[in-house]
C-alpha positions, 0 to 999 in steps of 0.5 A: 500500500503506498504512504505506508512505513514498511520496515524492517529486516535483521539485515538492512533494518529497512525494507527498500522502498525509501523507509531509512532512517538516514535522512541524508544531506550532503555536509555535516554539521548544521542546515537550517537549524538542522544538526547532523552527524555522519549524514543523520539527523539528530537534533533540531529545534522544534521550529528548524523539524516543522520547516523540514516537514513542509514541502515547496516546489522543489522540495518533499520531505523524505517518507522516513523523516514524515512518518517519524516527525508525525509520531513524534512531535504529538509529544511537544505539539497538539496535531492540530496546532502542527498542521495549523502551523503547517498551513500558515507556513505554506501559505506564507512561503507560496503567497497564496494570500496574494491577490493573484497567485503565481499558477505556475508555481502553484502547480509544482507546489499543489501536488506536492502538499496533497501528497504530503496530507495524503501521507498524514491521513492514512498513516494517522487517520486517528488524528482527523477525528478532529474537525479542527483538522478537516478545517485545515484540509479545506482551508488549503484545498480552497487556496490551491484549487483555483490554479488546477480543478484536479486538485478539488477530485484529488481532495475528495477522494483523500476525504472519502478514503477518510472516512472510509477508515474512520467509519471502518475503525470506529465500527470495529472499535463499537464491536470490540466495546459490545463484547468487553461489556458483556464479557466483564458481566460473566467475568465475576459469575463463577466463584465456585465450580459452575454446574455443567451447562458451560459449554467447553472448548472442546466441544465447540472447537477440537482441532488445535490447527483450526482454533489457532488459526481463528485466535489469530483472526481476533488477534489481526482485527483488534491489532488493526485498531491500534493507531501507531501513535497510541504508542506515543500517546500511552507515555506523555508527560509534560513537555518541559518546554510548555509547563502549563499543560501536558498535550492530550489533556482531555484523554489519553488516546490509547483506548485500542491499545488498552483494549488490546491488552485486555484481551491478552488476560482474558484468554490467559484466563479463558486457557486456565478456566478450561484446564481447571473446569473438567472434574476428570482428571483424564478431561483435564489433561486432555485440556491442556495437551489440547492447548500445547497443540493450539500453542505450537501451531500459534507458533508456527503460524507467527502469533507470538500474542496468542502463543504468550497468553496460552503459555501464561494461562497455563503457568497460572498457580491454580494451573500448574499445581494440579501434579496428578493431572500433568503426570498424565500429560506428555509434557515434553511439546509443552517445555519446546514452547515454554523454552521459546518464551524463556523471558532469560536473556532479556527474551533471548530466544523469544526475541530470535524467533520474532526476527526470524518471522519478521524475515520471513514476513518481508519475502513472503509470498503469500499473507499465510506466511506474512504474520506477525504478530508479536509479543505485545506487552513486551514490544510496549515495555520495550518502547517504554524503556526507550522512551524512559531511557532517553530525553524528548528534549537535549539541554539546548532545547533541541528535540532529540530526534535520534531517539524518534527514529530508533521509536518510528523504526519499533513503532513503523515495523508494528504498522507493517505487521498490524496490515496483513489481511488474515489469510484463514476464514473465520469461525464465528461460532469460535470467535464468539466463543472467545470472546463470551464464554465465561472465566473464572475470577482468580479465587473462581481457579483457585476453587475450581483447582482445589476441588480438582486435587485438594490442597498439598498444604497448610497454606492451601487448605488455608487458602481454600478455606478462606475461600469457602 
């Protein structure tokens, strides 16, 4: 798709269609209020990074440079005050004020501003949720339409693919909102063992490659949701430079990504509730050789989330204390897996993996072997380190534009990942049950598990009993 980031290889670490983090310039030192070192940008004012983003006749920033100045700058700068600022800029430098335009000025510059809001709607659509936004599209729209009319068609169809997406983004959102209501509901009815009316998972799905397969459905639908900028987002603090407010006050935007998180616990949840539900003990290792298969073909597949949660879900106390019931399991699949996810070495192997999926991903023939989906709640610990790690700004106030790169290329690799259309068909019967069937509180699997195989222990039987 054009105007998106694509990244990244262990090699290169950037695909080749011009996603670099090198924004090259012919000498070192400073351009424009711009500081380079060995051919890379690495600091700036605020002012000297805006000047750069704007296009003239001559001039189009870099992909690489507009999709890293756009996530970053939300962290010194409303969107909306950027591209007011944008708007004015580009109206002072082309004089469209004037009473009579240059047009044959106009025409070099006009395409080159479209390409540039073109850019800015599909990678971060979320932003035009504003009207503040849409007005300035228009405003410029209004300017430049007079010197060509294709400039009136090629800005309505930059605001239909718009709201295409938006009312795309929005539906999927209400939908995942509908069932996290529903799902919070059940998520308090068992505090004891449920009498048998639960349907159980294998009842409604028991071929291991099929389920993997739809958990990787609900895992793609909901990455689609989260805006590259979430990731920005979900770490404002207060601009040192601009002490009164901190941007975003109104809400942090990170709904989607929250949303997302929470899905993760629930299927841990959902994979212990299952193990701990059966009273045989024959059924409940059944369960879980059942979820050993689910987890290896998540793997297979590139869906380290489901894969991360299934592991979680099955290393959950109530879950690993059962002994009669894992004695009957044949384990030996279940420490492969366990040993991919060691968190040792800073997920050493973990981590490995993902590069090898990443790899294949980028000379993948087919969307089968394009997935990835990474581990997510360590791919936003990693970018909390590295947002923690390094200051937004430098001691001279210049934004410190190295540390957004090494963001944009973490943050751009996500995006690629986030756009692979699910090759699989999808289930809805599964995926309901996915998302509805009922979980066990903790104290619920704590219950359950002792009503399985009764407490070892003084601390379990006090446990137990506190619960009873």
């Amino acid at each position: 798709q054009e105007g998106m980031p694509q990244t990244l290889t262990s090699t290169s670490m950037f695909a080749p269609c011009g996603f670099s983090p090198h924004l090259h310039t012919s000498k070192e030192g400073e351009q424009g209020g711009l500081i380079f070192q060995d051919g890379n940008l690495t600091s700036a004012s605020l002012d000297a990074l805006i000047q750069h983003l704007i296009p003239t006749t001559d001039y189009y920033p870099e992909k690489a440079y507009i999709f890293t100045f756009l996530l970053s700058s939300r962290l010194f700068i409303e969107p909306h005050e950027l591209l007011s600022r944008v708007c004015h800029k580009c109206i002072e430098q082309q004089r469209l004020d004037d009473p009579v335009l240059d047009k044959a000025r106009i025409r070099k510059f006009g395409p080159k501003i479209l390409q540039l809001l073109t850019e800015w709607t599909e990678t971060f659509p979320y932003d035009f949720q504003e009207e503040r936004m849409i007005g300035h599209l228009k405003d410029m729209i209004h300017r430049i339409a007079p010197c060509d009319e294709a400039y009136w068609k090629k800005m309505n169809q930059l605001l239909q693919t718009l709201n295409q997406k938006l009312a795309s983004l929005s539906h999927g959102q209400e939908g995942i909102v509908k069932i996290s209501a529903a799902v919070s509901d059940k998520l308090v009815a068992f505090k004891s063992k449920p009498p048998s009316i639960q349907r159980e998972i294998l009842s409604v799905c028991s071929d291991p490659y099929t389920l993997a397969q739809q958990l990787t459905h609900v895992e793609l639908e909901r990455l689609s949701h989260i805006g590259p900028e979430e990731f920005v987002q979900a770490f404002v603090h207060k601009d040192p430079l601009d002490g009164t407010k901190t941007c975003f006050s109104e809400q942090k935007k990170t709904s989607n990504l929250e949303a997302y998180v929470k899905w993760f616990n629930r299927l841990c949840y959902l994979v212990a509730t299952e193990i701990c539900m059966p009273a045989k003990k024959k059924q409940r290792a059944q369960v879980i050789e059942f979820f050993i298969d689910v987890a290896r073909e998540c793997f297979n597949i590139g869906n380290f989330n489901s894969l991360m949660a299934i592991i979680s879900g099955m290393n959950m106390s109530p879950v690993s204390r059962l002994k009669k019931t894992w004695s009957k399991v044949k384990t030996a699949k279940f420490f492969i897996l366990e040993h991919q996810m060691d968190p040792t070495g800073n997920f050493y192997n973990y981590r490995t993996a993902l590069r090898g999926a990443a790899h294949r991903s980028l000379t993948a023939h087919s969307n089968r072997e394009k997935i990835v989906i990474p581990f997510f709640s360590l791919l936003i610990k990693d970018i909390y380190f590295l947002n923690e790690g390094c200051a937004n700004r430098l001691p001279n106030g210049h934004v410190n534009f190295e540390k957004f790169l090494e963001l944009a290329k973490q943050v751009g690799e996500f995006i690629t990942w986030k756009q692979v259309e699910c090759p699989f068909e999808q289930d809805p019967n599964i995926i309901h049950y996915l998302h509805t069937a009922p979980i066990f509180t903790e104290d619920g699997l704590y219950l359950a598990s002792y009503e399985s195989e009764s407490p070892e222990n003084q601390t379990e039987k006090d446990r137990w009993k506190s619960l009873r």
